[in-house]
N, C-alpha and C positions, 0 to 999 in steps of 0.2 A: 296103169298109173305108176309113176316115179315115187318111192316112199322112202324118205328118209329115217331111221330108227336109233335116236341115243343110246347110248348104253347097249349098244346091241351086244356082247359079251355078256351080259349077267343073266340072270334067271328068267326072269319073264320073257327078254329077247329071244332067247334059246327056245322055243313055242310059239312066238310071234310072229318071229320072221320067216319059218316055213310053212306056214296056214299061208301068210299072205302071196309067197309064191305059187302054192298049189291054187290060190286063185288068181295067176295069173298077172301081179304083180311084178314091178322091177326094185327090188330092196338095197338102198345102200347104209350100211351100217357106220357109227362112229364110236369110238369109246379108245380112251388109253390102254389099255388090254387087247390084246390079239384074242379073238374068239374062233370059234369053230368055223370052220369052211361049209357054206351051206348050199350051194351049188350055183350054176350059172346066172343065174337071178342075182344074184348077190353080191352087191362088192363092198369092199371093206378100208374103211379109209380110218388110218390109226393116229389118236390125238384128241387133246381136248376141245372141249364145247368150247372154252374160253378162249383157242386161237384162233385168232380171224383165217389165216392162212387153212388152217385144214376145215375152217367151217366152209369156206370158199369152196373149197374141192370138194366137199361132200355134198353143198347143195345143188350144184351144177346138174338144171334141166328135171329137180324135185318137184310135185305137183305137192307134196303130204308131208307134214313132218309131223310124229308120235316119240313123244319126250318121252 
């Protein structure tokens, strides 16, 4: 499953998004803050929730989104 995660840079991201890799997930993160590199599962689109332009890129082929 494609899983979109807000905020992926703060705290609870930081725990969340690599559980969901190790099962097997494809995570893509958004948040104004550059976060941690968390490996090939993961890709990291930088910007806010409010722009239509990076919400565009980040939801491409999303099955989940986890606000």
């Amino acid at each position: 499953m494609n899983i979109l995660v807000t905020g992926s840079s703060g705290f609870i991201a930081r725990f969340l998004i690599p559980g969901l890799g190790a099962k097997g997930h494809r995570v893509v993160g958004i948040d104004k803050r550059p976060g941690p590199a968390f490996g090939d599962y993961f890709r990291f689109v930088h910007g806010n929730i409010l722009d239509d332009r990076a919400v565009d890129s980040a939801m491409s082929q999303v099955d989940l989104v986890i606000h």
